[in-house]
C-alpha positions in Angstrom: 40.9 40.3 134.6 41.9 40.7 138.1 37.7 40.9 138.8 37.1 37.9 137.0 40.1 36.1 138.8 38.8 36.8 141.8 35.4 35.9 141.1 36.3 32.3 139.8 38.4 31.8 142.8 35.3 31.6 145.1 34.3 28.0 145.1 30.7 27.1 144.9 29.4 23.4 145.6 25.7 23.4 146.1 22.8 20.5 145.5 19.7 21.2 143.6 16.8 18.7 143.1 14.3 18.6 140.4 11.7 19.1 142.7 10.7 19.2 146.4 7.0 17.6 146.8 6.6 14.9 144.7 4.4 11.1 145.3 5.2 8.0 145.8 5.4 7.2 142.5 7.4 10.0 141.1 11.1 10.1 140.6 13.3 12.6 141.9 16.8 13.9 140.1 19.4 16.0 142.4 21.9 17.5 140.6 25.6 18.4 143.1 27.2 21.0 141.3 30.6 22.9 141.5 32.4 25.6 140.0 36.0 24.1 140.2 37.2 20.4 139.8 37.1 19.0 143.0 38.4 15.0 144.6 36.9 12.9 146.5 33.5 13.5 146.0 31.6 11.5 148.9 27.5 11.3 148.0 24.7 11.2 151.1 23.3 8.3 151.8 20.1 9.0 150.5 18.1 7.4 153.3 14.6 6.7 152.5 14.9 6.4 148.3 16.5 3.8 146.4 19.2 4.6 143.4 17.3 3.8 140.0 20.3 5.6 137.9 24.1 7.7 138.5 26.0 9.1 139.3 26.0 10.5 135.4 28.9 13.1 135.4 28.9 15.8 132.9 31.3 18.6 132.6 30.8 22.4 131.2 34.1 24.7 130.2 33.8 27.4 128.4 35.0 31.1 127.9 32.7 34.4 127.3 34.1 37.4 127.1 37.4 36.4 128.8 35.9 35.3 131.2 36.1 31.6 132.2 33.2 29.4 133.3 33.4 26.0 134.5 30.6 23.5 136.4 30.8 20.1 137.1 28.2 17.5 138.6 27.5 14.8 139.5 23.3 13.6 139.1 21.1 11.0 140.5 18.5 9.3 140.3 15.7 8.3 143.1 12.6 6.7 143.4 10.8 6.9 147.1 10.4 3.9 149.0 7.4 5.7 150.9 5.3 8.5 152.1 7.0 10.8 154.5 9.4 13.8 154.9 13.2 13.1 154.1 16.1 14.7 154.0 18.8 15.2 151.2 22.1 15.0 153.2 24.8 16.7 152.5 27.7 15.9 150.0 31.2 16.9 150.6 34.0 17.0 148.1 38.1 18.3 148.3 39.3 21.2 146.3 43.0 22.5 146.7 42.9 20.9 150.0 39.7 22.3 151.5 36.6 20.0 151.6 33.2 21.6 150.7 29.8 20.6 151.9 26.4 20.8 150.1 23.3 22.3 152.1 20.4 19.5 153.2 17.4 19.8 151.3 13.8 18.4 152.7 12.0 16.7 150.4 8.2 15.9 151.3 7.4 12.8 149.5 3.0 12.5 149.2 0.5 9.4 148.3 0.8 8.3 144.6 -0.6 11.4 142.1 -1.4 11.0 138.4 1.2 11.5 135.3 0.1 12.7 132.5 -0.3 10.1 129.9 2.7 9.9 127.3 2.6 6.9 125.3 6.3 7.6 124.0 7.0 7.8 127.9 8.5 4.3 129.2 7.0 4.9 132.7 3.6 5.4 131.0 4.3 1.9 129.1 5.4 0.3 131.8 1.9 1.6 134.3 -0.3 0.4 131.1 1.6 -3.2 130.9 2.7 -4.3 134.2 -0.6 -5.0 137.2 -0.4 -6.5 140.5 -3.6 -8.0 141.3 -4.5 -9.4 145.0 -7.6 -12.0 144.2 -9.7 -12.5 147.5 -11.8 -15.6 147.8 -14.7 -14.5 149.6 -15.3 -11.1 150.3 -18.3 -11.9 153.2 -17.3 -14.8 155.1 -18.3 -15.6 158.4 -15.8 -15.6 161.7 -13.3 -18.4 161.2 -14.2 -19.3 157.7 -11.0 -19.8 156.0 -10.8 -17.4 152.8 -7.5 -16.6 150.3 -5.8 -14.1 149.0 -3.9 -14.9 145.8 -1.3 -12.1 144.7 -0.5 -12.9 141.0 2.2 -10.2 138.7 0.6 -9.9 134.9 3.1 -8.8 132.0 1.9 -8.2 128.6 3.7 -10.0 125.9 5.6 -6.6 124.5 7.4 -6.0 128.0 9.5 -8.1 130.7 10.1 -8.2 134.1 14.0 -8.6 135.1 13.8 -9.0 138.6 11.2 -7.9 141.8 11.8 -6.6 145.5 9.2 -6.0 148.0 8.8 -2.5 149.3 5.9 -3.4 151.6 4.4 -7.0 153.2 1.0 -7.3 153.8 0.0 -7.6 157.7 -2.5 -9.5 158.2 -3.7 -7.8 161.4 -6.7 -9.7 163.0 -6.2 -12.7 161.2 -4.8 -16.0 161.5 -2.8 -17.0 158.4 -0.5 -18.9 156.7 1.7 -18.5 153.7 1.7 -21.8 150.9 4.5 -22.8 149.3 5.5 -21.4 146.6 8.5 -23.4 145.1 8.3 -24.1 141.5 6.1 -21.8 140.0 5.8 -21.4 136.4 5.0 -18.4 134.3 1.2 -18.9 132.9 -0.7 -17.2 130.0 -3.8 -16.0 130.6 -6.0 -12.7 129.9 -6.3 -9.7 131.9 -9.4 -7.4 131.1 -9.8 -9.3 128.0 -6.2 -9.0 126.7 -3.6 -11.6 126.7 -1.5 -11.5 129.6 1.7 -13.7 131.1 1.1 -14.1 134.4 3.0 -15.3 137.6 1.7 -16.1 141.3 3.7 -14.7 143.5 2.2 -15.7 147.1 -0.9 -17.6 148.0 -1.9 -16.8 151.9 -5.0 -18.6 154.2 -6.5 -16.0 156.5 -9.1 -17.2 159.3 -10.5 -14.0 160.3 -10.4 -13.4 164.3 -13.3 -10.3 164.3 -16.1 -9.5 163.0 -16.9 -5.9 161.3 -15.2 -4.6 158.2 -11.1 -5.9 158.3 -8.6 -4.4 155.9 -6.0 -6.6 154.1 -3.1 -4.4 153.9 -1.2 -4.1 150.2 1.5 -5.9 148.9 4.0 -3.4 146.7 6.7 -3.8 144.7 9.5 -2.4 142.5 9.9 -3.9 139.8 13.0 -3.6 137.1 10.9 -3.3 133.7 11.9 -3.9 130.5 9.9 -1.9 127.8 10.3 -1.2 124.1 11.5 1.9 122.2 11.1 3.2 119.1 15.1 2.8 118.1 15.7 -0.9 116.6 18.8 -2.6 116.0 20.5 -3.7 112.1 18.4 -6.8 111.9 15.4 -4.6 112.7 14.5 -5.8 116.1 12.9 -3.0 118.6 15.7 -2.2 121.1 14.4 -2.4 125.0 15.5 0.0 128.2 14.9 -0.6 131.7 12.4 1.2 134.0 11.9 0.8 137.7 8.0 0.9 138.5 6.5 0.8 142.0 3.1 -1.5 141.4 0.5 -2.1 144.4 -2.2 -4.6 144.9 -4.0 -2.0 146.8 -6.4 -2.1 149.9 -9.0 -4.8 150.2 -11.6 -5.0 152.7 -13.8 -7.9 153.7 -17.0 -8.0 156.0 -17.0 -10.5 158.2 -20.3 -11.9 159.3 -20.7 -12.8 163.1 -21.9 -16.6 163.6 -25.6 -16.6 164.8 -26.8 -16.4 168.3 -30.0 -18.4 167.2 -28.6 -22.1 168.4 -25.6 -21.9 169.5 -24.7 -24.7 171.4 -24.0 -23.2 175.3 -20.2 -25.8 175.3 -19.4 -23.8 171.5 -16.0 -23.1 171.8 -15.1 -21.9 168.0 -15.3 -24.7 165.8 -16.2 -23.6 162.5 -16.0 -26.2 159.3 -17.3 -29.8 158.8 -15.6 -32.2 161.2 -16.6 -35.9 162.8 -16.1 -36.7 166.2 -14.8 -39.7 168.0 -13.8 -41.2 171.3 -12.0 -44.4 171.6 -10.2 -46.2 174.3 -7.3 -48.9 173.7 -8.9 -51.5 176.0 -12.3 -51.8 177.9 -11.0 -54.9 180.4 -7.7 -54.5 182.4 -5.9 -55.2 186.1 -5.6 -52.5 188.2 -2.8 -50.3 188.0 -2.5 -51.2 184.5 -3.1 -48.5 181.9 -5.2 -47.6 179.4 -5.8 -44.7 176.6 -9.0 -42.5 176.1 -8.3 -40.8 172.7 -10.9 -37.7 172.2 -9.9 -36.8 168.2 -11.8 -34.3 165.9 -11.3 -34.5 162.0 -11.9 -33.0 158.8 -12.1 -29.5 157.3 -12.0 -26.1 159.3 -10.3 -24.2 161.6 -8.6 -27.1 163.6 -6.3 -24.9 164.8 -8.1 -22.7 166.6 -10.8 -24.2 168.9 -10.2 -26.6 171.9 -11.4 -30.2 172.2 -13.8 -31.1 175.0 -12.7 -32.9 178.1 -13.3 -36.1 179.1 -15.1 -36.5 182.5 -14.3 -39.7 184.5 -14.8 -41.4 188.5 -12.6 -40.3 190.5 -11.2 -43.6 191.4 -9.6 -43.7 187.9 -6.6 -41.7 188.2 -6.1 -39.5 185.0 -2.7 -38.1 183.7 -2.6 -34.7 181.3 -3.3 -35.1 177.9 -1.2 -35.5 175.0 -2.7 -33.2 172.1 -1.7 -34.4 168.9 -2.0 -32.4 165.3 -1.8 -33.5 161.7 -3.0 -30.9 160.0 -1.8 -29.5 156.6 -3.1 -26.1 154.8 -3.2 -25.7 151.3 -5.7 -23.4 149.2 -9.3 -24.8 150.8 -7.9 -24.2 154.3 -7.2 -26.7 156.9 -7.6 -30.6 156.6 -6.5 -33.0 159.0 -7.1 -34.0 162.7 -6.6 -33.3 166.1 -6.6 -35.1 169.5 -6.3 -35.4 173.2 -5.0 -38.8 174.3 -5.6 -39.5 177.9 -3.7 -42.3 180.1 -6.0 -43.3 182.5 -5.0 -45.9 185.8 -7.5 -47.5 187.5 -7.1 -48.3 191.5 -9.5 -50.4 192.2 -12.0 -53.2 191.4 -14.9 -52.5 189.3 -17.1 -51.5 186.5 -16.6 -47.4 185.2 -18.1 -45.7 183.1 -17.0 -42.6 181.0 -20.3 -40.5 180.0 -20.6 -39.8 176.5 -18.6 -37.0 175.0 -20.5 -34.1 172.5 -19.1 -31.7 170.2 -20.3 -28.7 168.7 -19.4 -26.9 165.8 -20.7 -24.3 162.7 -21.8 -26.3 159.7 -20.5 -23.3 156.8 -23.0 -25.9 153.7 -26.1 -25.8 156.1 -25.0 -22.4 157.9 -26.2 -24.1 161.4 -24.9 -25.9 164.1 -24.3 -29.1 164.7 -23.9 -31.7 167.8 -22.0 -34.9 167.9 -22.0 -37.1 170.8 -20.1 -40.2 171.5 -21.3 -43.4 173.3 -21.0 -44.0 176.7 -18.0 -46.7 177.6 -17.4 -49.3 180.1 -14.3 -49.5 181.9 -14.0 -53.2 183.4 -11.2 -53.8 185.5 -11.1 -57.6 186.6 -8.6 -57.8 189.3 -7.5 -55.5 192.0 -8.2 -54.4 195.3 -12.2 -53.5 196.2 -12.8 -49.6 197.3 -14.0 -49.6 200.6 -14.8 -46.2 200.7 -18.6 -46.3 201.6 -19.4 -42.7 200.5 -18.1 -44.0 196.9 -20.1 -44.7 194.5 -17.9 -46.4 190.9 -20.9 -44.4 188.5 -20.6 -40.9 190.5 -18.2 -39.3 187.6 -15.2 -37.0 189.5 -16.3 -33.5 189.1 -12.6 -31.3 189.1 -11.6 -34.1 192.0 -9.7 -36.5 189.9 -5.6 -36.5 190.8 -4.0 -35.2 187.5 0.0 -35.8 187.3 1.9 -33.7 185.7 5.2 -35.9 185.0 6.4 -36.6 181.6 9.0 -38.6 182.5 6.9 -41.6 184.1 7.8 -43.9 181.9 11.6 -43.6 181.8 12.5 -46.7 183.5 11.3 -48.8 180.4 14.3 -49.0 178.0 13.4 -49.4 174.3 17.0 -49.9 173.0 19.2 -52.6 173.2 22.5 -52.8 171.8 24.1 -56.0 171.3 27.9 -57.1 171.1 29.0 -60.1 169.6 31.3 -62.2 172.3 32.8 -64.3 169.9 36.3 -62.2 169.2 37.8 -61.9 165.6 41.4 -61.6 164.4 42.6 -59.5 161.8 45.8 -61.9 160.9 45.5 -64.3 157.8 42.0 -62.8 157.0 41.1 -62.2 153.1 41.4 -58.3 154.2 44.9 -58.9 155.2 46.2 -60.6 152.2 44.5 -57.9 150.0 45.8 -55.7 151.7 49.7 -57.3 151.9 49.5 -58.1 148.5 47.5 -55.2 146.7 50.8 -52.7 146.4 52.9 -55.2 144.5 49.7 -55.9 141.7 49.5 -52.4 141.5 53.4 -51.7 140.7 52.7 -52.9 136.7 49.8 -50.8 136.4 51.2 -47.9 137.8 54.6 -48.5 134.9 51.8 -48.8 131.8 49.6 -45.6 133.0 53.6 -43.8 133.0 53.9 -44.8 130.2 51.0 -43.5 128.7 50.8 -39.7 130.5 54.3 -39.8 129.1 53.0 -40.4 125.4 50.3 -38.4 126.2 52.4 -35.1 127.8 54.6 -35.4 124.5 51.1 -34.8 122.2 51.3 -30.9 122.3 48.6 -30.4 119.2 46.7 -33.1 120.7 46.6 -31.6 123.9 45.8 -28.0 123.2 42.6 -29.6 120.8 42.0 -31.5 124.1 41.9 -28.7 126.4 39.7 -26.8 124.0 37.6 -29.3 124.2 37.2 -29.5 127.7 36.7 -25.5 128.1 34.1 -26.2 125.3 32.1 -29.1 127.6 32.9 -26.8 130.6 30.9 -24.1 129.5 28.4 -25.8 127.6 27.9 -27.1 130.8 27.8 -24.0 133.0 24.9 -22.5 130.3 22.8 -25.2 131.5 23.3 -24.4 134.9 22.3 -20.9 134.2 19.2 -22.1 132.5 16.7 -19.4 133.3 19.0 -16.4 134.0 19.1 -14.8 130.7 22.2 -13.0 131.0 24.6 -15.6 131.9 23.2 -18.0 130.2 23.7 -16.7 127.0 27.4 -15.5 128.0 28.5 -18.9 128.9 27.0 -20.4 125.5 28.4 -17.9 123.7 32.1 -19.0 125.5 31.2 -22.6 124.6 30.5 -22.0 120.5 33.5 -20.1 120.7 35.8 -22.8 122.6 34.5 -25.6 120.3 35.1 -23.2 116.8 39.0 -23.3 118.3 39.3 -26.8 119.3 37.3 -27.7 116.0 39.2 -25.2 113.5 42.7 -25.0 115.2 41.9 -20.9 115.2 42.5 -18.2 117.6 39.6 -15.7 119.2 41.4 -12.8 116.9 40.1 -14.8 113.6 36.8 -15.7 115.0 34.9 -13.8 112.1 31.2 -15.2 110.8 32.7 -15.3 106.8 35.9 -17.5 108.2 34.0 -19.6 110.3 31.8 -20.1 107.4 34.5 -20.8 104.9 36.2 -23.3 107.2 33.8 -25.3 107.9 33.0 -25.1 104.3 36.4 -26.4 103.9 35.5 -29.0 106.5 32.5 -30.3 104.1 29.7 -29.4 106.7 26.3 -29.2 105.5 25.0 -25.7 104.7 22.0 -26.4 107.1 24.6 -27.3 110.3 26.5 -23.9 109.1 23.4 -22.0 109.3 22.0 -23.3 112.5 25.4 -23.0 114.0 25.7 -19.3 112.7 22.1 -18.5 113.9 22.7 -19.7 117.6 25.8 -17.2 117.6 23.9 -14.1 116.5 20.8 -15.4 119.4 23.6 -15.2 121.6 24.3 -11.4 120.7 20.4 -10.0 120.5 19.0 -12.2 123.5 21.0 -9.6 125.9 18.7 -7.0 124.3 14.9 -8.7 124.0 13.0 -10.6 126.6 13.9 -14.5 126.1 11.6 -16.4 127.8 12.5 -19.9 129.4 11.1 -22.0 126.9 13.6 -20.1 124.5 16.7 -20.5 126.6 15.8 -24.3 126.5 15.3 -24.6 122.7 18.6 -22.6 121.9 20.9 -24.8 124.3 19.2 -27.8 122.9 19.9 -26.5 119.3 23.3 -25.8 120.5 24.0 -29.8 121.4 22.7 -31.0 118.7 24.6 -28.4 115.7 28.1 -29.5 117.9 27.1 -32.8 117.4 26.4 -32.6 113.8 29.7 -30.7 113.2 31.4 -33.4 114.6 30.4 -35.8 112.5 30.7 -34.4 109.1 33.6 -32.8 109.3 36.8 -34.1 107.7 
């Protein structure tokens, strides 16, 4: 006995973990164990995998041959977040005093590995009913052809999804992109390898790809809380659900990206790829001198507008030219870019004279023909009718400035112009013996009868106390009647605060209390109430919705139908009974 004493005394607190290699998509149980009851039991971190169930606590007492043994732990549950070693820190917990630590444990976590197929196995049912699919426009497209990546989640109609967090975003290295907006999606039906499938998109991206050569689209992944059947069903019958976490990928795609051809290409090419027009206008083609004008170079239509410069405009130097205002309206959806672009240029003249501003070409990469194309504006005349003459005999008004034209770089120029003006009336106005002030002299005196009837009536009204506690009933009943549409499309608490408002209304309806709010009493009563037998079953039905929709997957045409059944039984009630 003295042995065994002895023996127990020695406190033991280790951790042990189901295994130590295990993939991505494996889960991982660690077990902290004890040999005496301990407090304060403090848990690591675990850095690395998230929490998908614990602590469970489970306790073991028992005597063999007079000799005592006891173990207590404590178990979780972890799913990785990714490949890589980690380490299982340690716990510590308190016994008589003296705190206790667990050992760290390395765990090497590995690239997803296959399960062995259990179709009783709600991991297995959740792999076979829940896909992440990336859709790719255009697997071959040339450099700066706009293609799109389309992540959509199916769900097969015997499962649900409760709610999704990203583990990994998709880099789009050596690309330019853009996200679309997503707000209000919808769930969809449609079929996935020829089996009906509810589907949601969950991110639509633009890429313009920046190289050529084979570029990788990196994975979107996700866990994902799962809700999959059993084989236990409730008393009406009804398969009872459980929640899984799965980790689902869209995986790896790779796209070749075809280099534009050398054959043609224009030698002032600077990128454009698409199907654009061209064209170079001017505000006015007659003007003084140092008045001022505007040369507006704009490019429009579909392609990467984004990403390719406008040519210059080349003009005589006696025209002096300020730095140009680039301008963008552009908008991205699905097809890629749309929109225009442009350089406006103010341009002064100095002196006397005719000028003319060469014509203006533009290249780009026609993606229908799969050639290039030119555009070229038409030459302009600038005519400036009054002003000083350039005596400058080496001038010449048709020699165009080649890098010798003054450019100022001042955005303020035009500051001295004011384009507000606030006006103030000088006519003065008095406040005395205006309609405001008799309104307001007289206003508290009117209001000294109203004030004595609406006493009078909160008095009459305070003094109801049957009618007031029907009242607040109903009030509670409207409040969270109310507060179940606001939760329209969040299962849970919607049906928690409709089940509160059937409830509220049964009270204020039935003068009962939530102790007597049994199904054969409420049917009785409003039996007694000489309700219709159909309002009495609908009203009954909503209640037992309320109780089995925690369990099933509702989806948000459901939720809708059931709050407007809901209304419209409260309404009924309220009109035949007596």
């Amino acid at each position: 006995m003295l042995g065994s004493s002895f023996a127990f005394s020695q406190v033991k607190f280790e951790a042990k973990v189901s295994k130590k290699r295990l993939g991505v998509n494996e889960r991982l149980r660690v077990d902290f164990e004890m040999n005496q009851d301990g407090d304060n039991f403090n848990p690591p971190n675990f850095k690395g995998f998230t929490i998908i169930g614990g602590p469970n606590q489970s306790v073991s007492n028992s005597w063999i041959n007079n000799v005592r043994t006891y173990k207590k732990t404590y178990s979780y549950f972890l799913a990785p977040k990714k490949q890589g070693n980690f380490t299982i820190n340690q716990a510590t917990i308190t016994v008589e005093g003296e705190t206790y630590k667990t050992l760290p444990t390395k765990i090497v976590v590995t690239a997803a590995v296959d399960k062995p197929k259990d179709p009783n196995d709600p991991n297995y049912i959740a792999s076979e009913n829940i896909h992440l699919i990336a859709e790719v426009s255009k697997a071959n497209p040339y450099l700066n052809e706009a293609i799109t990546v389309v992540y959509k989640l199916y769900v097969s109609p015997n499962t649900g999804v409760d709610n999704w967090r990203e583990i990994d975003s998709p880099r789009y290295n050596d690309f330019w992109s853009q996200n679309i907006d997503m707000k209000g999606q919808k769930v969809q039906n449609g079929t996935y390898k020829g089996e009906d499938y509810r589907f949601l998109v969950l991110r639509k991206t633009v890429l313009y790809p920046q190289k050529t050569g084979k570029l990788n689209i990196e994975p979107l992944s996700l866990d994902i809380t799962v809700q999959v059947p059993t084989n236990r069903r409730d008393i009406f019958g009804s398969r009872l659900m459980t929640r899984v976490h799965k980790t689902v990928s869209a995986g790896n795609k790779t796209i070749n990206v075809k280099n534009l051809p050398e054959a043609g290409k224009p030698i002032d090419f600077t990128g454009a790829v698409g199907t654009f027009k061209f064209n170079v206008s001017t505000s006015k083609t007659e003007l003084d001198a140092s008045e001022s004008l505007q040369i507006k170079v704009g490019v429009s239509g579909k392609g990467n507008l984004k990403l390719f410069k406008l040519p210059k405009v080349s003009l005589p130097s006696s025209l002096e030219v300020y730095e140009p205002e680039h301008t963008e309206n552009v908008k991205t959806n699905l097809a890629g870019m749309q929109g225009s672009i442009s350089d406006s240029y103010t341009v002064v003249p100095q002196y006397k004279g005719k000028y003319p501003i060469p014509n203006i070409s533009f290249s780009y990469f026609d993606l229908e023909t799969e050639s290039y194309k030119r555009l070229s504006s038409d030459e302009i005349i600038i005519d400036v009718l009054d002003g000083p003459l350039n005596n400058d005999s080496n001038s010449n008004e048709t020699t165009t400035n080649s890098g010798k034209q003054r450019v100022v770089l001042n955005n303020d120029q035009f500051a001295f112009i004011k384009t507000k003006t606030n006006f103030t009336s000088t006519k003065k106005t008095y406040f005395f013996k205006t309609s405001l002030f008799w309104s307001a002299l007289l206003l508290p005196f009117l209001a000294i009868p109203l004030a004595i009837v609406i006493r009078k009536k909160k008095a009459t009204r305070d003094a109801d106390v049957y009618g007031n506690k029907i009242r607040k009933a109903d009030r509670l009943a409207k409040k969270y009647l109310g507060n179940a549409k606001k939760a329209l499309g969040k299962k849970e608490a919607f049906y928690i605060a409709l089940e509160k408002a059937l409830h509220n209304y049964l009270k204020a309806k039935l003068h009962i209390e939530t102790s007597d709010l049994s199904k054969d009493k409420v049917v009785s009563l409003l039996k007694d109430k000489q309700v219709d037998d159909t309002a009495i079953s609908d009203f009954v039905s909503i209640i037992k919705n309320c109780e089995l929709a925690r369990y099933t997957p509702i989806t948000n045409v459901e939720m809708q139908q059931d709050y407007e059944k809901a209304a419209k039984t409260i309404s009924l009630i309220d009109k035949q009974a007596r």
